[in-house]
C-alpha positions in Angstrom: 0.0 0.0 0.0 1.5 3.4 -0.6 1.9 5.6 2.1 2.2 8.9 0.4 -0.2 10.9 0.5 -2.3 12.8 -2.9 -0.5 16.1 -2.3 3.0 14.1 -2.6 1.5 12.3 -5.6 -0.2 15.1 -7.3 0.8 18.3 -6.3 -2.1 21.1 -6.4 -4.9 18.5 -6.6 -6.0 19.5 -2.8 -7.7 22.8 -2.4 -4.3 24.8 -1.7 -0.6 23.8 -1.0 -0.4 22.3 2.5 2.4 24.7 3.4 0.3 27.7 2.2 -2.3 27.1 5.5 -0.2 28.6 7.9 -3.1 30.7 9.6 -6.7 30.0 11.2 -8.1 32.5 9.1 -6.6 30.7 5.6 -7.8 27.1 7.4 -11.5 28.6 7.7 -11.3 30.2 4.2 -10.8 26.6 2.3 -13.2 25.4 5.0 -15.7 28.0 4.1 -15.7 27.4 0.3 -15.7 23.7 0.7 -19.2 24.8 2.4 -20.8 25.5 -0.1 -21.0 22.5 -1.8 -23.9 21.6 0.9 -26.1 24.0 -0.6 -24.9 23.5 -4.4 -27.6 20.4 -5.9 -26.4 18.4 -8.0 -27.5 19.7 -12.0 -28.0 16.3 -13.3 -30.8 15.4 -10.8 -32.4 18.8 -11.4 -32.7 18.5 -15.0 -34.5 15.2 -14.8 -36.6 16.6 -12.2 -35.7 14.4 -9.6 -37.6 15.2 -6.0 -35.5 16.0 -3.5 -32.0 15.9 -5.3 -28.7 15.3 -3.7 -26.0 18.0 -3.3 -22.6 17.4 -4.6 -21.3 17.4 -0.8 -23.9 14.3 -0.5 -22.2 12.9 -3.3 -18.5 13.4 -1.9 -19.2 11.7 0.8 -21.1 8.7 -0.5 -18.1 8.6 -2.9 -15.9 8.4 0.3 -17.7 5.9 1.9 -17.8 3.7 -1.2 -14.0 3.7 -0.8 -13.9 1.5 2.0 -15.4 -1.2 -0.4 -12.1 -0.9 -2.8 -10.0 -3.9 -3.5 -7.4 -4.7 -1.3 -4.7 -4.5 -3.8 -6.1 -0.8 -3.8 -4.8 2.0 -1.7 -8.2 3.2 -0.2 -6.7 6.0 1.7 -5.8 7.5 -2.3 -9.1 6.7 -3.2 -11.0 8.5 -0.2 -8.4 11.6 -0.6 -9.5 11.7 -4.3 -13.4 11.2 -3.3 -13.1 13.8 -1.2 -11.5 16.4 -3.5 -13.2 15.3 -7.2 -15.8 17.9 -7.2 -13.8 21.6 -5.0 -14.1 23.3 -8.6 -18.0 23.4 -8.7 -17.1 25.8 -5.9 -16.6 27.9 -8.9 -17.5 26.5 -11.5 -21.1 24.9 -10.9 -22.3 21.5 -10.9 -22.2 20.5 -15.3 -23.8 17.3 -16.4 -21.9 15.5 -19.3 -24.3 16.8 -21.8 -23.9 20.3 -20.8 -21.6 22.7 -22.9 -18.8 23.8 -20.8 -17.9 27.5 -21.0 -14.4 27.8 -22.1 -12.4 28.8 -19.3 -15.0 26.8 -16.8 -13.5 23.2 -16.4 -14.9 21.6 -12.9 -11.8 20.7 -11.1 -9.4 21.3 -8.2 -6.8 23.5 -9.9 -9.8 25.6 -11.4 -10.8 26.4 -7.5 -7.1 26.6 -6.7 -6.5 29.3 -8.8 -9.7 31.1 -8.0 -8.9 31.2 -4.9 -5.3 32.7 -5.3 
């Protein structure tokens, strides 16, 4: 199993560099944006009008959970870090179903938030 962890592996695929929070107040900023994705619904289940749909927080952390079901030959801790993080750009971005058209510029994905947030 690999020990390192997804910031060793893939730099810039958390929400910022590790060694960048060096405050509370830079801590509660990530933690605040990564808040939002309670209240963001997920567009998918809205379009086909689907009562009561799930947010994409809701979804990270089903995703997570689903982890602990991975293979053993599988490093599960990998898997729950990327579970976790797959969905920070809709902080920015929005929640885009596969058939949506994608704004230039508007890619759903970590580094997206990461540099939004610089």
């Amino acid at each position: 199993m690999n020990t390192h962890s997804l910031q060793e592996e893939a730099p810039g695929i958390l929400p910022v560099p590790k060694d960048t929070m060096n405050t509370p107040r830079e801590i509660m900023k990530v933690l605040h944006e990564v808040g939002h994705l309670k209240r963001l619904l997920r567009s998918g289940w809205q379009v086909k009008k689907i009562p009561n749909p799930e947010s994409v927080a809701e979804h990270s952390f089903r995703l997570s959970i689903m982890t602990f079901f991975a293979p053993d030959d599988l490093d599960r801790t990998r898997l729950m870090e990327m579970a976790l993080v797959h969905d920070l750009g809709e902080t920015v971005a929005g929640d885009y179903t596969p058939h949506d058209k994608i704004p230039k510029g508007k890619a759903s994905s970590p580094k997206l938030w990461i540099k939004a947030k610089d």
